[in-house]
Residue, then its C-alpha position, 0 to 999 in steps of 0.5 A: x559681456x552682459x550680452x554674452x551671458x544672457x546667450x550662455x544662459x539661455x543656451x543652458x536652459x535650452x539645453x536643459x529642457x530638450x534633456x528633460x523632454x528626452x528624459x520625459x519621452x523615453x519614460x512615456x516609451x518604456x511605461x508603454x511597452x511595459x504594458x504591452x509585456x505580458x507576465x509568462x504564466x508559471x506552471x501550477x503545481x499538481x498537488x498530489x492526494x495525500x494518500x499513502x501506500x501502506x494504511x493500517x487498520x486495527x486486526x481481529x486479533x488485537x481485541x483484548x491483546x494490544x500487544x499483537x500489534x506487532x502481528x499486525x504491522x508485520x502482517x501489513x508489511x509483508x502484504x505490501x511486499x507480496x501485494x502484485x502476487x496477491x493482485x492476481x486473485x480473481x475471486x477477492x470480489x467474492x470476499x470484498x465485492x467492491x475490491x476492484x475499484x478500491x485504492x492500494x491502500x483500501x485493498x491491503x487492509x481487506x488482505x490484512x482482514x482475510x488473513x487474520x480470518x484465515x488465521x482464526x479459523x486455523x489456529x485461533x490466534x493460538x500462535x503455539x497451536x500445532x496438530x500432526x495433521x497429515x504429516x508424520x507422529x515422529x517428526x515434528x517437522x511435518x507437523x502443522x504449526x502456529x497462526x497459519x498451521x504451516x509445516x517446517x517441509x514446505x519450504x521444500x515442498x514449494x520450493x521456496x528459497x528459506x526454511x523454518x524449523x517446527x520451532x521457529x515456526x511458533x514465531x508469529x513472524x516467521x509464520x507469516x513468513x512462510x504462509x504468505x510466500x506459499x499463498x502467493x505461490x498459490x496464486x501465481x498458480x492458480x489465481x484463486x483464493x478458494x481452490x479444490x485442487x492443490x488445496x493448502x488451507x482447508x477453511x478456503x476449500x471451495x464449498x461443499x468441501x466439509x471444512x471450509x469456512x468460506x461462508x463465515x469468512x465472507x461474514x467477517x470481512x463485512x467488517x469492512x465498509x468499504x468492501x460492501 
């Protein structure tokens, strides 16, 4: 019987030591490969400038008169919504010589700056400024008003799809309105800015024409540095 139990025990712990080595070798053999797996590279995200579409820049217009910031944000609006056609001028260089190499946003404020000195040279910022200029003393409809000294006919002169009156017209935002989408016209006809046919705004008339301001707005868009 004593015999026996020592036989029993010492197949029990003969049991139990090949166990452990088992146990042992298949740890050895897992640490091991373990090793051998390389982690699988995850892709890096690209992370994008933080530069947006649409920066806007203090105008001209607003220096003593904070409330026309409500002319500036809809001026930059409506140049971002007209931005392709404006794209198309060939003679920007002559007002912003590094313009074609500048981002979006830098171009939309050299436009914003254009305009606000179209619109000096126009009306002197005087939103309620008017003159029967070449249109008829009976009807005020022909007559040019407001910030771009536009007329209420030209939407049907130029065919374009929404019409103001003479009145409506002294509204900023409709003027904007209206000569963006005639200056953009203009462009898609012609790709200039400064023309001597089919001439709409007198100070963007090719020099020597004797109204045009060109040199003096090349002048104002110095205030630009990154134009220059």
């Amino acid at each position: 019987m004593y015999d026996q139990n020592i036989k029993l025990t010492k197949s029990f712990v003969a049991t139990f030591v090949v166990l452990s080595l088992s146990f042992f070798a298949f740890n050895v053999f897992v640490s091991c490969k373990s090793k051998d797996i390389k982690p699988v590279p995850q892709p890096v995200e690209q992370v994008k400038p933080n530069i947006p579409d649409l920066v806007q820049v203090p105008l001209p217009w607003e220096k003593n008169h904070p409330e026309r910031i409500e002319w500036t944000n809809n001026l930059y609006s409506l140049i971002d919504q007209k931005f392709a056609s404006l794209e198309k001028a060939k003679d920007m260089g002559q007002f912003c010589p590094k313009y074609y190499s500048l981002r979006d946003d830098q171009k939309k404020i050299a436009w914003a700056v254009l305009f606000d000195s179209i619109v000096y040279y126009e009306s002197g910022y005087n939103p309620k400024s008017s003159s029967v200029d070449v249109g008829s003393k009976s009807d005020k409809n022909t007559w040019s008003v407001g910030l771009f000294q536009i007329s209420s006919t030209d939407s049907k002169n130029w065919k374009i799809p929404f019409s103001f009156t003479y009145e409506e017209l002294k509204d900023p935002k409709n003027n904007m309105k209206l000569a963006l989408e005639i200056f953009s016209k203009q462009l898609d006809r012609q790709n200039l800015i400064v023309v001597t046919k089919s001439l709409y705004w007198a100070v963007i008339g090719k020099p020597p024409y004797k109204y045009s301001k060109v040199p003096q707005i090349i002048k104002k868009m110095k205030v630009i540095d990154f134009c220059q």
